[in-house]
C-alpha positions in Angstrom: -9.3 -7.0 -29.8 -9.3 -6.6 -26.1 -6.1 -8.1 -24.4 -6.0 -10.9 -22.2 -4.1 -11.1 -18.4 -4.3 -14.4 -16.6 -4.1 -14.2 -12.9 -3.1 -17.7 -11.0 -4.6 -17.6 -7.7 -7.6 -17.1 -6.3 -6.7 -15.8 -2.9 -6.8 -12.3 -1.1 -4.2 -11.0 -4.0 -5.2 -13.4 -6.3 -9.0 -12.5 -6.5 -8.7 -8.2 -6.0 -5.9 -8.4 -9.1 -8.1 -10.3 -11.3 -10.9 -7.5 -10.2 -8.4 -4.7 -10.9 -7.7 -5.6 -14.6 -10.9 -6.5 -15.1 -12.3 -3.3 -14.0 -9.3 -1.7 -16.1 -11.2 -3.2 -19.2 -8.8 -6.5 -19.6 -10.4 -9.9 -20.2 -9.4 -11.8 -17.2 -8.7 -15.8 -16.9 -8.5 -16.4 -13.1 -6.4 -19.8 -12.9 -7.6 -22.2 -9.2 -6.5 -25.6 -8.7 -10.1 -26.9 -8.8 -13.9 -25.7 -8.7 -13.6 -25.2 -4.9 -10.9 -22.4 -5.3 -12.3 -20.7 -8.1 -15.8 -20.2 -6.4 -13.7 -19.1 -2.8 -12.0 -16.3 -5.7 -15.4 -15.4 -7.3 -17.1 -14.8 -3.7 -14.2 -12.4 -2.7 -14.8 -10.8 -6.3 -18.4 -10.3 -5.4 -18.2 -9.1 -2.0 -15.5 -6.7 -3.7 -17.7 -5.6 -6.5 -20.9 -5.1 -3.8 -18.5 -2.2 -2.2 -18.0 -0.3 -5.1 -22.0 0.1 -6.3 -22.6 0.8 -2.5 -19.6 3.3 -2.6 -21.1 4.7 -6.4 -18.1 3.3 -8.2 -19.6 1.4 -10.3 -23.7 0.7 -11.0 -25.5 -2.2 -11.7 -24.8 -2.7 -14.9 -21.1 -1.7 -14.5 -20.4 -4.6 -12.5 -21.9 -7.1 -14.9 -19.7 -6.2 -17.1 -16.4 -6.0 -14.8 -17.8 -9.7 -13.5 -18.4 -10.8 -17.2 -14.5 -10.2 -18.1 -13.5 -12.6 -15.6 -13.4 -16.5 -16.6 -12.2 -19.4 -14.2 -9.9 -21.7 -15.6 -8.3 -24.7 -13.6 -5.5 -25.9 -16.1 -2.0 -24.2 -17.2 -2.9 -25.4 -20.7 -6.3 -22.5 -19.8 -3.9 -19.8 -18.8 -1.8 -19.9 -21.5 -4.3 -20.0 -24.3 -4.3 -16.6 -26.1 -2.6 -14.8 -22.9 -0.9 -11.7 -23.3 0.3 -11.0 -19.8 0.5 -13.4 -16.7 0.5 -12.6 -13.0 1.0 -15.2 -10.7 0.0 -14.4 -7.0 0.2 -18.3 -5.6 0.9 -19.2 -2.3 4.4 -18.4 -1.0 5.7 -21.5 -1.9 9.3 -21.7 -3.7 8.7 -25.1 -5.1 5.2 -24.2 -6.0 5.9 -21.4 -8.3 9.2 -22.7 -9.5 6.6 -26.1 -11.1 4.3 -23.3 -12.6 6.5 -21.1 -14.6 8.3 -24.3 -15.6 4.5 -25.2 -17.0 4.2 -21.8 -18.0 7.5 -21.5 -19.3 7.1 -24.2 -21.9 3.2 -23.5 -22.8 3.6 -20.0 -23.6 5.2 -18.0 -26.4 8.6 -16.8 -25.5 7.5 -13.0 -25.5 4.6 -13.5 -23.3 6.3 -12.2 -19.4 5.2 -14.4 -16.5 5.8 -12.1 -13.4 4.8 -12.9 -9.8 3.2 -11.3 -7.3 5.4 -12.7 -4.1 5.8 -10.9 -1.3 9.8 -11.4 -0.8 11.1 -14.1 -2.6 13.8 -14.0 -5.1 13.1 -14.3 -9.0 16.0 -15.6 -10.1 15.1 -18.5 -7.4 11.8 -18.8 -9.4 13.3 -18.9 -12.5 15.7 -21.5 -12.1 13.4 -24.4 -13.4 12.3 -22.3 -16.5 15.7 -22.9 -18.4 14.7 -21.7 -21.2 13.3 -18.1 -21.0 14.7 -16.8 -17.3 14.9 -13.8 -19.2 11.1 -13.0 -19.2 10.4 -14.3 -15.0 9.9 -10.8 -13.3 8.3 -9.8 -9.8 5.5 -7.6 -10.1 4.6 -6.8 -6.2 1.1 -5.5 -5.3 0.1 -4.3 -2.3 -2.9 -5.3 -0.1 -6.0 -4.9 -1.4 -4.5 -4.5 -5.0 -7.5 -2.7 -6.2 -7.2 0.1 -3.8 -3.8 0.3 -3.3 -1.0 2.0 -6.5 2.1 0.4 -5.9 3.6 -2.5 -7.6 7.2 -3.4 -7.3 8.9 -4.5 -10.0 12.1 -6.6 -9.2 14.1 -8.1 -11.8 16.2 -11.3 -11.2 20.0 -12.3 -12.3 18.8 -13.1 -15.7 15.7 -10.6 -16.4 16.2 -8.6 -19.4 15.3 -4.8 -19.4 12.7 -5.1 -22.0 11.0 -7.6 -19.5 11.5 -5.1 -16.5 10.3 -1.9 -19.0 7.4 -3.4 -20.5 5.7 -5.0 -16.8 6.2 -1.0 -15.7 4.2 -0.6 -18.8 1.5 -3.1 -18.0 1.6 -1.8 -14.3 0.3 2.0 -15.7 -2.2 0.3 -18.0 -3.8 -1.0 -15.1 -3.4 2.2 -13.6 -1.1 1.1 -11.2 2.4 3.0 -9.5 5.6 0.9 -10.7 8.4 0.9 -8.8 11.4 -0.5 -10.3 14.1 -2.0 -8.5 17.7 -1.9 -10.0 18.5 -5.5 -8.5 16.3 -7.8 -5.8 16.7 -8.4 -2.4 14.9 -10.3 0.6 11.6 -8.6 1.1 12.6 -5.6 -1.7 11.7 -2.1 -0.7 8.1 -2.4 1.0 8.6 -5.2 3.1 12.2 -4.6 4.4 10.6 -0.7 6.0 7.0 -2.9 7.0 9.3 -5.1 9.1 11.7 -2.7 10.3 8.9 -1.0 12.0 6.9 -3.9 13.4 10.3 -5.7 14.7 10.4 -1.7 17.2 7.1 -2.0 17.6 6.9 -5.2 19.1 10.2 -4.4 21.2 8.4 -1.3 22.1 5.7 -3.5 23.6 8.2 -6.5 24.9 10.3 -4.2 26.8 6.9 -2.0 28.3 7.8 0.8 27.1 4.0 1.1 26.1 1.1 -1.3 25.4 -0.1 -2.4 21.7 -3.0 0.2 21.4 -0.5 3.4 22.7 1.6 2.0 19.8 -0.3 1.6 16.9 -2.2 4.6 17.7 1.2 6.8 17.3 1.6 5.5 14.1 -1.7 6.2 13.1 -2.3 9.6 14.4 1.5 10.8 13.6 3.7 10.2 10.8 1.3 8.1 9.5 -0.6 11.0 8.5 2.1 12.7 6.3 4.2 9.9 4.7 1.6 9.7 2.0 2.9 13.0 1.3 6.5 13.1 2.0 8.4 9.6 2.5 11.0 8.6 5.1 13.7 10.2 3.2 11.9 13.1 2.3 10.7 13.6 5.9 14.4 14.0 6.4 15.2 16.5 4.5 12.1 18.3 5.6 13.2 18.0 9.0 16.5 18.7 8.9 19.7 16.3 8.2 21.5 18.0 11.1 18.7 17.4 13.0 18.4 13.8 11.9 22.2 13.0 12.1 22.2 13.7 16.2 19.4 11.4 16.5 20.8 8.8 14.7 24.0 8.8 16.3 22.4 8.0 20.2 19.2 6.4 18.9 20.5 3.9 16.2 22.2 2.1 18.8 19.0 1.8 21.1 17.1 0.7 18.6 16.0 -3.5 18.1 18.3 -5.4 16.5 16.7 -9.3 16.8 17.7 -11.2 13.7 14.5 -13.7 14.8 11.0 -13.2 15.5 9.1 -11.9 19.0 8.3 -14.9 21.7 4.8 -12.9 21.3 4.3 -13.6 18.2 5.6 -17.1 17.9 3.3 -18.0 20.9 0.2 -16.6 18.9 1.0 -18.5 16.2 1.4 -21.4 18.2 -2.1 -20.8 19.8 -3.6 -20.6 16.1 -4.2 -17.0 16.7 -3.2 -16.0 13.4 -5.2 -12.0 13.8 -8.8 -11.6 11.6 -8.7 -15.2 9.8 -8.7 -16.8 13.3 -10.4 -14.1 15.2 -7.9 -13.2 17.3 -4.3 -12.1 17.6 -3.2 -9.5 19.0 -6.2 -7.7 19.5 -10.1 -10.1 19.4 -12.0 -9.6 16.1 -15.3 -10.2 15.7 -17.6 -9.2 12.4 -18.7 -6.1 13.9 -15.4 -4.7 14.4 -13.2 -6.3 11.2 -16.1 -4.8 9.0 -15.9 -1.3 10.4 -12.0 -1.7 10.2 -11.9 -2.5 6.3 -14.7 -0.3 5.9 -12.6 2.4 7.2 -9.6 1.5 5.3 -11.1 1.1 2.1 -13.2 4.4 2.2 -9.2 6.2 3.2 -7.6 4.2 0.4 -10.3 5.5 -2.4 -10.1 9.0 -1.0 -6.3 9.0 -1.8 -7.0 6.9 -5.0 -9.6 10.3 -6.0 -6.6 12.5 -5.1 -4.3 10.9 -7.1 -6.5 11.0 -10.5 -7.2 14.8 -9.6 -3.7 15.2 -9.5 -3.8 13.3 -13.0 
């Protein structure tokens, strides 16, 4: 009997997980608060799904099947029904999550694991309602898009068990995905901490004008960019040379940005409702030509690497 993973949310993560496992083979219950949600999830699905046959990853009747494995469900009582795994990628809400897995927590057999997809904050924060089985709340990180991109961090909390954290790595390769286990959480865990450690120079870079946004991004995209899906930043340093990269620690590290708040930029941007492509407009102007092209471009890169990495397979 084909197992069953329900996916709460029905958002950008939400929608391209539930397409991942259901394209892995899983039966798929997509949880939305109402009829409104589930149909915004199903139209991301679709538009997903239209890529691959027009990329040849899947035909016709391939993605009647992959769509066929997903159901919408709108109640708790619906996700826990028969489930065998549950990923929650609600909004990042602490609150929010905490009144789910406290649903969760008492609907669903105590060996089922209820692990969440947040980007940063802390499971043993999440698992403080759900007194009665902290030991199976877990953090299962995916990356954006989920379907295209491997890694998934897995981040126990205080009172995770080990069999929890082992057996979400194991769900994580069935769905043919990278784990990454962490041996204890922190803000942001492994991802986001280096994410935000470059944007915070970045935006310094182009606060202080040293350079202006496009000079920026584009040496990040035509430079290291283009070898740390090879070697890491830690293995870049041994590549390079520790000697090498003690001297420029020692005068650089103490040039570098140290703000402990955000950019004036960015907080004006969000104050403008410029929020980047959901608005239109951030720090660069989007329109539909140009956003297409964009994901277009990232997703054709993202399934070239996703073709090296079954080759290496």
């Amino acid at each position: 009997m084909r197992e069953t993973i329900a996916v709460l949310g029905t958002g950008v993560i939400g929608h391209s997980v539930a397409l991942l496992c259901a394209e892995k083979g899983f039966n798929v219950k997509m949880y939305g608060p109402n009829v409104e949600a589930l149909e915004l999830g199903f139209k991301g699905i679709d538009g997903d799904l239209d890529r691959l046959v027009k990329e040849n990853k899947t035909d016709e009747s391939g993605r009647r099947d992959i769509r066929d494995r997903i159901s919408g469900v709108t109640t708790t009582k619906e996700v826990a029904d028969g489930v065998d795994f549950v990923i929650e990628c609600l909004p990042e809400n602490l609150e929010l999550k905490q009144k789910f897995y406290k649903e969760l927590d008492e609907l669903c057999p105590k060996e089922i694991i209820l692990s969440s997809s947040t980007s940063g904050l802390s499971p043993t924060a999440m698992a403080e309602t759900a007194t009665k089985h902290p030991e199976r709340i877990v953090v299962a990180h995916f990356w954006n898009p989920p379907h295209l991109v491997p890694l998934v961090e897995v981040v126990p909390g205080e009172k995770t068990s080990e069999e929890v954290v082992d057996k979400t790595c194991q769900w994580m390769e069935k769905i043919d995905r990278v784990p990454v286990r962490m041996k204890k959480e922190c803000l942001g865990f492994i991802g986001n901490r280096l994410q935000f450690a470059l944007l915070r120079e970045a935006l310094y870079i182009v606060e202080q004008g040293y350079a202006d946004i496009e000079a920026v991004d584009k040496t990040v995209e035509y430079s290291f960019a283009r070898r740390l899906p090879v070697t890491g930043p830690i293995k870049s340093a041994d590549l390079g040379g520790l000697d090498t990269f003690s001297k420029i620690s020692n005068y650089l590290f103490k040039d570098l940005c140290n703000y402990d708040e955000s950019f004036e930029m960015l907080e004006d941007l969000v104050a403008q409702e410029k929020f980047g492509t959901k608005s239109r407009e951030g720090f660069y102007k989007w329109n539909d030509e140009n956003l297409q092209s964009i994901q277009l471009k990232r997703a054709q890169l993202l399934n070239e690497f996703l073709q090296r990495d079954a080759q290496v397979k």
